[in-house]
mmCIF file of the N, C-alpha and C atoms, coordinates in Angstrom:
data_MODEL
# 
_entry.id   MODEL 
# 
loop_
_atom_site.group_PDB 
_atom_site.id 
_atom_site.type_symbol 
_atom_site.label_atom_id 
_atom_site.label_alt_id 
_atom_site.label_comp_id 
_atom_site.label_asym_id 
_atom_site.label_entity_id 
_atom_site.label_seq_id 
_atom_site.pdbx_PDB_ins_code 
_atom_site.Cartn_x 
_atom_site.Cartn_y 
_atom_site.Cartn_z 
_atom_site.occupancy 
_atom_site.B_iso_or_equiv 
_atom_site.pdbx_formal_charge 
_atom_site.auth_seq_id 
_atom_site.auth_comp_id 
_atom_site.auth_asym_id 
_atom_site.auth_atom_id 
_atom_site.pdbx_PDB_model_num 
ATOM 1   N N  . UNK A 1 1  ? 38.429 51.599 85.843  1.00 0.00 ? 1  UNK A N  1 
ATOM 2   C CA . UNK A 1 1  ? 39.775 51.964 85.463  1.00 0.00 ? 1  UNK A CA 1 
ATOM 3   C C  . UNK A 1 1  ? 40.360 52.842 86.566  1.00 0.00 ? 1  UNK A C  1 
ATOM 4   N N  . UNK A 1 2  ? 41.502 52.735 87.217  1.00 0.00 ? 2  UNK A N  1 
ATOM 5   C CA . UNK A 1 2  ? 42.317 53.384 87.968  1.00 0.00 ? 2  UNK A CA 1 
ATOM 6   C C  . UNK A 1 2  ? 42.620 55.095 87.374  1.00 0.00 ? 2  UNK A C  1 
ATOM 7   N N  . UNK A 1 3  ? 42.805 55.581 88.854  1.00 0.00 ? 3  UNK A N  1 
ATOM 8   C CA . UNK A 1 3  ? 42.890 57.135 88.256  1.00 0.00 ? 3  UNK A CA 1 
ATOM 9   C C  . UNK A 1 3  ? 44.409 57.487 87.720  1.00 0.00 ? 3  UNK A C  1 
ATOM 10  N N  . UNK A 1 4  ? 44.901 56.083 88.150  1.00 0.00 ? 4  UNK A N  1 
ATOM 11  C CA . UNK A 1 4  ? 46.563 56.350 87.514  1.00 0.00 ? 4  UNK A CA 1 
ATOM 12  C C  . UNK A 1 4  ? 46.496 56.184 85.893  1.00 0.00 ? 4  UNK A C  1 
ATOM 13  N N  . UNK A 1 5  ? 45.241 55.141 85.355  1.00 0.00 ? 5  UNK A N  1 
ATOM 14  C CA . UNK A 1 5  ? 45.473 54.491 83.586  1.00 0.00 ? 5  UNK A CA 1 
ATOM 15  C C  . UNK A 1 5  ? 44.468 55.655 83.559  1.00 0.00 ? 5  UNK A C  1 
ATOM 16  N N  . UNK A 1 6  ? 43.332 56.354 83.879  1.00 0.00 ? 6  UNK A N  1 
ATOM 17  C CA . UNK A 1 6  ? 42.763 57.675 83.825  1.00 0.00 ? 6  UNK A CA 1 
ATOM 18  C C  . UNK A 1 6  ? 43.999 58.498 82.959  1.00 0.00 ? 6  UNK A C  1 
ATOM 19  N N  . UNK A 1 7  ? 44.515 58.786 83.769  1.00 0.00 ? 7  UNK A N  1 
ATOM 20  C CA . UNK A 1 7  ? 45.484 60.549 83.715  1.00 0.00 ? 7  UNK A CA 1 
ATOM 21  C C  . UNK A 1 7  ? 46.161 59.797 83.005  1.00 0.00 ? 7  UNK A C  1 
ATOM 22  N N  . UNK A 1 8  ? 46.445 58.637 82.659  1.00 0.00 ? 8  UNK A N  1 
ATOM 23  C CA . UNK A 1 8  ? 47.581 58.211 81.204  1.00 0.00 ? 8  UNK A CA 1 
ATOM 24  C C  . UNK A 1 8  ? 47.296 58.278 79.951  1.00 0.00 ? 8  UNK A C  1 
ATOM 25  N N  . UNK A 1 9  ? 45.673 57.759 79.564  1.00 0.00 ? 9  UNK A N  1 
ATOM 26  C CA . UNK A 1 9  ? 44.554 57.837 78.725  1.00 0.00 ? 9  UNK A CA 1 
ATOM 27  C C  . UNK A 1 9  ? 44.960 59.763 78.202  1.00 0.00 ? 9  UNK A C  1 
ATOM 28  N N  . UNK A 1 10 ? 44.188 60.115 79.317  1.00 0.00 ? 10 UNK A N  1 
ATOM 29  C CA . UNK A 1 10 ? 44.204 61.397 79.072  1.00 0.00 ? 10 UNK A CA 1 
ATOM 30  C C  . UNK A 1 10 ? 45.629 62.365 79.225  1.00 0.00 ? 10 UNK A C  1 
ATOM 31  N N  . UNK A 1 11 ? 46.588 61.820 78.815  1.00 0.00 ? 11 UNK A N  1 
ATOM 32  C CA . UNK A 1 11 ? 47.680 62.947 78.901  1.00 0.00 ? 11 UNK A CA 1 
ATOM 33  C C  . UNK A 1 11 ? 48.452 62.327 76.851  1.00 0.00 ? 11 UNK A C  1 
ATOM 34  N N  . UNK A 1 12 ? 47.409 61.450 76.374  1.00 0.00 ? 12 UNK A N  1 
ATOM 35  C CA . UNK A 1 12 ? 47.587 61.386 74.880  1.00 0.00 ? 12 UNK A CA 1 
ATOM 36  C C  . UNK A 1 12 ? 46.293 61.741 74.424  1.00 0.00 ? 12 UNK A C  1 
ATOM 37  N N  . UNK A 1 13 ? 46.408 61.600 72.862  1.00 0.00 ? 13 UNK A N  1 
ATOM 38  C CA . UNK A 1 13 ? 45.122 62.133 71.923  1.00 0.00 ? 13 UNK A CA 1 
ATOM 39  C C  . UNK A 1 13 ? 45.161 61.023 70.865  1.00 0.00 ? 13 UNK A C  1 
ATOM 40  N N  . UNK A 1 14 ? 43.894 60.777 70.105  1.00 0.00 ? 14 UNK A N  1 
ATOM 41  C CA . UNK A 1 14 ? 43.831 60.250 69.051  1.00 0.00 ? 14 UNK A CA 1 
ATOM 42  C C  . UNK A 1 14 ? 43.827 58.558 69.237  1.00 0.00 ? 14 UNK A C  1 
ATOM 43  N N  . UNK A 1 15 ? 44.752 58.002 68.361  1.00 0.00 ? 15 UNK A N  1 
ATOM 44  C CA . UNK A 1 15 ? 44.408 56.872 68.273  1.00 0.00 ? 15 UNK A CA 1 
ATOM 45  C C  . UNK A 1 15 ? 45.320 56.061 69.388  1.00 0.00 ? 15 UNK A C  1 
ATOM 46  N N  . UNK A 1 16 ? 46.645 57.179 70.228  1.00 0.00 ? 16 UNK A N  1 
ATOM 47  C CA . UNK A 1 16 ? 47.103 56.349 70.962  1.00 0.00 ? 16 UNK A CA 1 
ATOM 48  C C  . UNK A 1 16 ? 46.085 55.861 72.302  1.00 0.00 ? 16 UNK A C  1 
ATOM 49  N N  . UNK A 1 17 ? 45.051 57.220 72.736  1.00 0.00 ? 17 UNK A N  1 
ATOM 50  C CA . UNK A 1 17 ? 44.563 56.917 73.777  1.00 0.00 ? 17 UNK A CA 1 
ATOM 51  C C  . UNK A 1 17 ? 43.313 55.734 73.632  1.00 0.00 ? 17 UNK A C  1 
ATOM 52  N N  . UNK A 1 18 ? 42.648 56.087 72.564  1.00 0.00 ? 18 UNK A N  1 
ATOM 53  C CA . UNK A 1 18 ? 41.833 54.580 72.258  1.00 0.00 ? 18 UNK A CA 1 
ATOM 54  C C  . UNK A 1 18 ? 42.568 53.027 72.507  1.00 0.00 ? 18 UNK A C  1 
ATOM 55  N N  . UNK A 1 19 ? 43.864 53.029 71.985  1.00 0.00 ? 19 UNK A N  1 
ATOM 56  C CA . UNK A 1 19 ? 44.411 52.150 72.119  1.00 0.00 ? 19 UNK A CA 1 
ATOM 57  C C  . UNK A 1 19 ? 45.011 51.341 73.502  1.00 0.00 ? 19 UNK A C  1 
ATOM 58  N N  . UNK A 1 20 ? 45.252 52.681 73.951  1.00 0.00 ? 20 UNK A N  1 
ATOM 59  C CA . UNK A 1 20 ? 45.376 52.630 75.347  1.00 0.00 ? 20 UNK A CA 1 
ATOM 60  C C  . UNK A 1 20 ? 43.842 51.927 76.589  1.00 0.00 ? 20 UNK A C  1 
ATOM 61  N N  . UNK A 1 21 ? 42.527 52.614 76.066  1.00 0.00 ? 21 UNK A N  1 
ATOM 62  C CA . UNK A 1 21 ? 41.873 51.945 76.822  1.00 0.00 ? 21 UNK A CA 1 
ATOM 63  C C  . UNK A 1 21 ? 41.094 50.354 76.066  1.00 0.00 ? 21 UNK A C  1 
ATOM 64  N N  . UNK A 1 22 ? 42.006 50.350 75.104  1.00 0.00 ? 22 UNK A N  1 
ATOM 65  C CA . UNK A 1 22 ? 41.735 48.837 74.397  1.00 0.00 ? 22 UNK A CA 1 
ATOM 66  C C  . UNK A 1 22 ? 42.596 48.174 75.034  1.00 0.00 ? 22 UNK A C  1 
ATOM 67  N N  . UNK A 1 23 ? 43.920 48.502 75.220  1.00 0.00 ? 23 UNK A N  1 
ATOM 68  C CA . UNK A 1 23 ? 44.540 47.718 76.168  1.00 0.00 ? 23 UNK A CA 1 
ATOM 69  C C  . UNK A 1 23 ? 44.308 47.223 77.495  1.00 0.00 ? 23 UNK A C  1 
ATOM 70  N N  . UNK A 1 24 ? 43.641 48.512 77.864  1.00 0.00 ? 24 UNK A N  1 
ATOM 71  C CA . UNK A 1 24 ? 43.356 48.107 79.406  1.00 0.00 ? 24 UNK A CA 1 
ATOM 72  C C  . UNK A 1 24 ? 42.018 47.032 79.737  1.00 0.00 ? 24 UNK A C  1 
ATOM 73  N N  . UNK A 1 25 ? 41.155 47.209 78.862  1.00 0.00 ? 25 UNK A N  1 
ATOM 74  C CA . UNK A 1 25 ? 39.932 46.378 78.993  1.00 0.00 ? 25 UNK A CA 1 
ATOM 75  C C  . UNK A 1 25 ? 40.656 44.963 78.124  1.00 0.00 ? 25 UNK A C  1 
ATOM 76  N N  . UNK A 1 26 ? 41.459 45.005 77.265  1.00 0.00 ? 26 UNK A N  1 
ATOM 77  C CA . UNK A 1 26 ? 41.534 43.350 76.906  1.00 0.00 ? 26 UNK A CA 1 
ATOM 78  C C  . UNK A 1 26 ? 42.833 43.120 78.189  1.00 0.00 ? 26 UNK A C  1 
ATOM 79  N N  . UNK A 1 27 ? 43.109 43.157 78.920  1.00 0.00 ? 27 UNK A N  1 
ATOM 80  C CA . UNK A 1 27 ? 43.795 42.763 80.047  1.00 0.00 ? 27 UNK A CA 1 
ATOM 81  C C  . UNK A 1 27 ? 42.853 42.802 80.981  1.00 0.00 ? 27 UNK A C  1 
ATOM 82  N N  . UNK A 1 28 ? 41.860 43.985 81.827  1.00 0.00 ? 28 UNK A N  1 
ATOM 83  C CA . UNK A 1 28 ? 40.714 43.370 82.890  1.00 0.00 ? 28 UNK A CA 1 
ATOM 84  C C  . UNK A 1 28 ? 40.071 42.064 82.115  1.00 0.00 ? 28 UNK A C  1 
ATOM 85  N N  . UNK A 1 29 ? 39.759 42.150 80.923  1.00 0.00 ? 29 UNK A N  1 
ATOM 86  C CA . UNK A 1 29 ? 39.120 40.985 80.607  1.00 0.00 ? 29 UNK A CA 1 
ATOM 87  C C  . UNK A 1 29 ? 39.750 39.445 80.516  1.00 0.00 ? 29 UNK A C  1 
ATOM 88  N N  . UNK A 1 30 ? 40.857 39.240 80.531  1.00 0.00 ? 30 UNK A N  1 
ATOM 89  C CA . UNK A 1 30 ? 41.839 38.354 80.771  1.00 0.00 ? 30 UNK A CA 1 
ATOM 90  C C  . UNK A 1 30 ? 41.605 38.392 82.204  1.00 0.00 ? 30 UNK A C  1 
ATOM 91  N N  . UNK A 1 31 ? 41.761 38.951 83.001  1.00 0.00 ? 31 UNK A N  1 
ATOM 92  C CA . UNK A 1 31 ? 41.847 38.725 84.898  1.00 0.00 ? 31 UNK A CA 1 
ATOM 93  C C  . UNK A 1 31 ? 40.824 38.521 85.028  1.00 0.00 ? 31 UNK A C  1 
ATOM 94  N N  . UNK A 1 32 ? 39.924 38.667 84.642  1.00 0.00 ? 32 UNK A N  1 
ATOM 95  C CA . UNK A 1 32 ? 38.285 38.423 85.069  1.00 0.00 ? 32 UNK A CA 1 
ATOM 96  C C  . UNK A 1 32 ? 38.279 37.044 84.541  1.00 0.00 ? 32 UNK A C  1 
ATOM 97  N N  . UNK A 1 33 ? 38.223 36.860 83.192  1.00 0.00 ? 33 UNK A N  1 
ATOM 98  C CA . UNK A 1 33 ? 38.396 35.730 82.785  1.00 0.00 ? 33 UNK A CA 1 
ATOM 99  C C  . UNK A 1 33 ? 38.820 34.530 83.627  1.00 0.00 ? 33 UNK A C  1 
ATOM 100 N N  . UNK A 1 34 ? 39.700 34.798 84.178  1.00 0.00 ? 34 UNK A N  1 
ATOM 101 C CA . UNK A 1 34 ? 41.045 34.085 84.872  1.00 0.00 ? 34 UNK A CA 1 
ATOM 102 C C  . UNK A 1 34 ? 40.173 33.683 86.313  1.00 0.00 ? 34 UNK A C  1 
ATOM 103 N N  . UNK A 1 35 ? 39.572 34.803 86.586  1.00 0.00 ? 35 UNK A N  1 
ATOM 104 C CA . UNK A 1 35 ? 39.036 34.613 88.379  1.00 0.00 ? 35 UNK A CA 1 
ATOM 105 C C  . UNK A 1 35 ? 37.529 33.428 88.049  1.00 0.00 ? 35 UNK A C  1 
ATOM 106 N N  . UNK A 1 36 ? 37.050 33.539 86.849  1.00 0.00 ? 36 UNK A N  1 
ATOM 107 C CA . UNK A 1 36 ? 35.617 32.744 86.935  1.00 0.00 ? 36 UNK A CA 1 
ATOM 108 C C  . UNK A 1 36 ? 35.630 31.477 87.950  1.00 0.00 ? 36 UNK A C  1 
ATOM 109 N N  . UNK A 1 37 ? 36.834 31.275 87.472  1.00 0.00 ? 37 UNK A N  1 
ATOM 110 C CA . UNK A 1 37 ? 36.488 29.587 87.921  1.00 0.00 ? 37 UNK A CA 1 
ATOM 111 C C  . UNK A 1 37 ? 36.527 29.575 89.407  1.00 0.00 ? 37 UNK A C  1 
ATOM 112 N N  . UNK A 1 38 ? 37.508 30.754 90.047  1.00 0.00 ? 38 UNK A N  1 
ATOM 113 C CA . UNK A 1 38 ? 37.243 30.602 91.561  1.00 0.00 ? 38 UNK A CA 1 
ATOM 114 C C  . UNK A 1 38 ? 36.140 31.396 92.090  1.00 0.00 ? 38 UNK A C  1 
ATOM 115 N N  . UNK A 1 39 ? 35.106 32.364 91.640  1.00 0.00 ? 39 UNK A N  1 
ATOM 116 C CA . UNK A 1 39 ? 34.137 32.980 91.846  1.00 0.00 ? 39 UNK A CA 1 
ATOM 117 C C  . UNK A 1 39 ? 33.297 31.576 92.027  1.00 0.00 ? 39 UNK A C  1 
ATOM 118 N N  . UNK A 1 40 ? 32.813 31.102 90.838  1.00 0.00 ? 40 UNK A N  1 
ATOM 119 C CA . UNK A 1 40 ? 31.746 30.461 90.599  1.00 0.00 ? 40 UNK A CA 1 
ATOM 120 C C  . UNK A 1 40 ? 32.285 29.211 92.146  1.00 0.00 ? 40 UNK A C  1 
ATOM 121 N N  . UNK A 1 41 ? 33.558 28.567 92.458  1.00 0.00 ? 41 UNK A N  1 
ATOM 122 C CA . UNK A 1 41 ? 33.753 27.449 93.254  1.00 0.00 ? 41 UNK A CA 1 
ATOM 123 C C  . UNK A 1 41 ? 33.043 28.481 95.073  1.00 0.00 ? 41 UNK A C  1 
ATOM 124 N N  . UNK A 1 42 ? 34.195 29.687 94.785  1.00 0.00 ? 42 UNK A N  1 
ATOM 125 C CA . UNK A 1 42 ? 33.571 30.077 96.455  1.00 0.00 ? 42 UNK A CA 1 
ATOM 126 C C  . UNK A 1 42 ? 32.115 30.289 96.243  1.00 0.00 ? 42 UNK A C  1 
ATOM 127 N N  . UNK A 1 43 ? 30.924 30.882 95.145  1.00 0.00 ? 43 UNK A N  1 
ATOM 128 C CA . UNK A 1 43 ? 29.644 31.187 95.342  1.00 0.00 ? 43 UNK A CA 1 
ATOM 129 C C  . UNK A 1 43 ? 29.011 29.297 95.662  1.00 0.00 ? 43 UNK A C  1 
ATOM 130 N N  . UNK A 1 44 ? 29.522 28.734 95.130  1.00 0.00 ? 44 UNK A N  1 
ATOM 131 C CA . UNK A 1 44 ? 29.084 27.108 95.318  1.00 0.00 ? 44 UNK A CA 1 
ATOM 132 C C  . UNK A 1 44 ? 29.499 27.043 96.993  1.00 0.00 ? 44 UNK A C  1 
ATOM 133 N N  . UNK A 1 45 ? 30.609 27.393 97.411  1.00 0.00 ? 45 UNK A N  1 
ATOM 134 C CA . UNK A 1 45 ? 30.790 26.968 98.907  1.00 0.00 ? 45 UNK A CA 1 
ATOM 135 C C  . UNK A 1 45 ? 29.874 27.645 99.838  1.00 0.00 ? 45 UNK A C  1 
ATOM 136 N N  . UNK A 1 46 ? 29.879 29.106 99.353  1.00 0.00 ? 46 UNK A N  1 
ATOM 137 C CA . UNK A 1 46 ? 28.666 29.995 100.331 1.00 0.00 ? 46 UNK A CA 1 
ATOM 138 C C  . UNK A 1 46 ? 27.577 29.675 100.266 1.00 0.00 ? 46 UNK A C  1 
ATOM 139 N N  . UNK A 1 47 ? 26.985 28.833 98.713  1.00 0.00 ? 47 UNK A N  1 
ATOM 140 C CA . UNK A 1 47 ? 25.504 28.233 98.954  1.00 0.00 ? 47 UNK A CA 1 
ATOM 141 C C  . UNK A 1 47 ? 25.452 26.556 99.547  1.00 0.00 ? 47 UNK A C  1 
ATOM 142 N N  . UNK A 1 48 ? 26.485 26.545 100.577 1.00 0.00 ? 48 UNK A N  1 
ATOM 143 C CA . UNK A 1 48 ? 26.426 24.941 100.613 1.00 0.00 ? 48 UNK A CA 1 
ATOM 144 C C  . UNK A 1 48 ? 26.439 23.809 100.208 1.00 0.00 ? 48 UNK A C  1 
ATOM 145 N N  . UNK A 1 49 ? 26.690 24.428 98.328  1.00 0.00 ? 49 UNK A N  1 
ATOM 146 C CA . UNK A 1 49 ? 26.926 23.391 97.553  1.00 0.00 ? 49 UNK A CA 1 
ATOM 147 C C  . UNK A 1 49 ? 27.563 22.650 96.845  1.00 0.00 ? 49 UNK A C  1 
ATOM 148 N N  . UNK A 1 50 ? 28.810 22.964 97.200  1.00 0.00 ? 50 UNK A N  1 
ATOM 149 C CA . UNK A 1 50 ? 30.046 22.760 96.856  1.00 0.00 ? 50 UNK A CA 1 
ATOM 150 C C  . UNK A 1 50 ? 30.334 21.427 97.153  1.00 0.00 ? 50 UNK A C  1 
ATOM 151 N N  . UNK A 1 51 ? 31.211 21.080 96.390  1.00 0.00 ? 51 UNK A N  1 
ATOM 152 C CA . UNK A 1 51 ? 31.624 19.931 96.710  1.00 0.00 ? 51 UNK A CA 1 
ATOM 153 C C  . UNK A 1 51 ? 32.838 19.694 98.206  1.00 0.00 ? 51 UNK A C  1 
ATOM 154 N N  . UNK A 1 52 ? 32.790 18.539 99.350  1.00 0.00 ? 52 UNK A N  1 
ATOM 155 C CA . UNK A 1 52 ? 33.546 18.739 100.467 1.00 0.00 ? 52 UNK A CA 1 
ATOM 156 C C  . UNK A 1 52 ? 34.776 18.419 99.978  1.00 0.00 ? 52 UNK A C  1 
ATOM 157 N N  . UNK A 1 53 ? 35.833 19.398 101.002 1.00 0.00 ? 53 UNK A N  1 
ATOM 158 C CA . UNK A 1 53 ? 36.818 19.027 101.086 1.00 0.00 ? 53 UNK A CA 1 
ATOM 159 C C  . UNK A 1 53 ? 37.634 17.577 100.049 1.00 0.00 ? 53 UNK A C  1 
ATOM 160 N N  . UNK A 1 54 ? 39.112 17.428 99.712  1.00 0.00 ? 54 UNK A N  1 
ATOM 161 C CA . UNK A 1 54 ? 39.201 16.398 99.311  1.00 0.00 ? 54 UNK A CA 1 
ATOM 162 C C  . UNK A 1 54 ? 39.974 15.916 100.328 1.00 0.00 ? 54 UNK A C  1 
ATOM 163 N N  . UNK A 1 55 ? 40.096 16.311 101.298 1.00 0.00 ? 55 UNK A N  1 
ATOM 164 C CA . UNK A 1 55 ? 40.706 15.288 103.007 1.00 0.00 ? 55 UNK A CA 1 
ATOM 165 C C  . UNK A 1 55 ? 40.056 15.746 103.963 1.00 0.00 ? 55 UNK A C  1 
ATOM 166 N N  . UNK A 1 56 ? 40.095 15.042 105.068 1.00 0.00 ? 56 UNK A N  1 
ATOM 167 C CA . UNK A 1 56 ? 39.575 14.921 106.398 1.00 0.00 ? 56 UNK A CA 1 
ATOM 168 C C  . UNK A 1 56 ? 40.745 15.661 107.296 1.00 0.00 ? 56 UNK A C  1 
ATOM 169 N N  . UNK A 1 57 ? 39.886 16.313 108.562 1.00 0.00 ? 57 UNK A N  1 
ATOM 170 C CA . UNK A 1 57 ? 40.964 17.345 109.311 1.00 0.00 ? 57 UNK A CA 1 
ATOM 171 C C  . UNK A 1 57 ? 40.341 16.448 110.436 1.00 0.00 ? 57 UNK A C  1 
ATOM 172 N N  . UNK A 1 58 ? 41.205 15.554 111.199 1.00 0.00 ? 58 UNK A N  1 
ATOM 173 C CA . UNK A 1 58 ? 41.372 14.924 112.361 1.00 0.00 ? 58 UNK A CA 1 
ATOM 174 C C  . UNK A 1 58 ? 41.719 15.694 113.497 1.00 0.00 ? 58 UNK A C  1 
ATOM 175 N N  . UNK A 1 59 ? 40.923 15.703 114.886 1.00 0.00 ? 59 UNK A N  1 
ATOM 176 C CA . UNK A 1 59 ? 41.522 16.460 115.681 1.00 0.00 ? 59 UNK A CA 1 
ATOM 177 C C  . UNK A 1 59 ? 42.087 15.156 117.040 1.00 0.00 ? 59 UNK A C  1 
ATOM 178 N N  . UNK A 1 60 ? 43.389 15.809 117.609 1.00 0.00 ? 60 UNK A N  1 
ATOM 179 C CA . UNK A 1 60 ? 43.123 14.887 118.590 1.00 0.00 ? 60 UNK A CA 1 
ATOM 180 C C  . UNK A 1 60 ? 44.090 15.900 120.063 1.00 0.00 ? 60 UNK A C  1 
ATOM 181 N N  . UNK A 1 61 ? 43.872 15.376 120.813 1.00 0.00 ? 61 UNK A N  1 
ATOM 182 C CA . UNK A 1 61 ? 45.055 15.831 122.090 1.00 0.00 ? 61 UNK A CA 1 
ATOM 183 C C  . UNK A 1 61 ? 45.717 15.219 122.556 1.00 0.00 ? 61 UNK A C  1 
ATOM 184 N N  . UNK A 1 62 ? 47.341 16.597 122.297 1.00 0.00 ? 62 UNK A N  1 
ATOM 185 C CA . UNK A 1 62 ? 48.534 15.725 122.890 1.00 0.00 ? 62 UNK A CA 1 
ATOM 186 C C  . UNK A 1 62 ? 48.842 16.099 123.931 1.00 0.00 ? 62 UNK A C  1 
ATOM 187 N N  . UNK A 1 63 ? 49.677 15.145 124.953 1.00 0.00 ? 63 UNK A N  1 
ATOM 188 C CA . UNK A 1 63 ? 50.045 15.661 126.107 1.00 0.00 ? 63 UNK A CA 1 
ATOM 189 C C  . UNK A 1 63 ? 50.880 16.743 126.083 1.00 0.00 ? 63 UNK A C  1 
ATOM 190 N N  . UNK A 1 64 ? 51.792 17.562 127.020 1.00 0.00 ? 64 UNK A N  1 
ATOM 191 C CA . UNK A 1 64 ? 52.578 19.014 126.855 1.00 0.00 ? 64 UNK A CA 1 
ATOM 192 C C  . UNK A 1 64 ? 53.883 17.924 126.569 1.00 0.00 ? 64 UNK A C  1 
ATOM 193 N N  . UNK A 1 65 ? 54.782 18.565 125.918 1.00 0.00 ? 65 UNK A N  1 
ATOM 194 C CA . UNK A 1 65 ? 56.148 17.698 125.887 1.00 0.00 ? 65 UNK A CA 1 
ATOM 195 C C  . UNK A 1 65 ? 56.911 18.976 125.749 1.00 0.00 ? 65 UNK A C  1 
ATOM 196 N N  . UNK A 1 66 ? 58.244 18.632 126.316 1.00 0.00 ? 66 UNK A N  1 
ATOM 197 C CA . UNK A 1 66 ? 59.303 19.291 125.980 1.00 0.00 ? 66 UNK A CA 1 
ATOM 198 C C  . UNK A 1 66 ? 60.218 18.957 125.057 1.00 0.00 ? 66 UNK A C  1 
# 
């Protein structure tokens, strides 16, 4: 938790600040949620096992033109 939702938490009492860090964890948990699917694709690319590309990167050389 950020030291900014920190000092927000803590500048209420009672049931607003509970609520407050219920809010904040069911929203990280939504963004986390949200990132799985590209975690799990880049840890597949860093172990080489990913599936390739879905196009081909052609190289070729052109002459200089103006």
């Amino acid at each position: 938790m950020p030291l900014a939702d920190i000092a927000d938490v803590l500048s209420v009492s009672g049931p607003q600040s509970v609520s407050r860090v219920e809010s904040y964890w069911r929203d990280a948990e939504t963004r986390h949620s949200a990132r799985r699917p590209l975690v799990s694709h880049l840890l597949e690319l860093l172990n080489d096992q990913g599936t390739p590309m879905a196009y081909k990167v052609h190289h070729r050389d052109v002459p200089a033109q103006r």
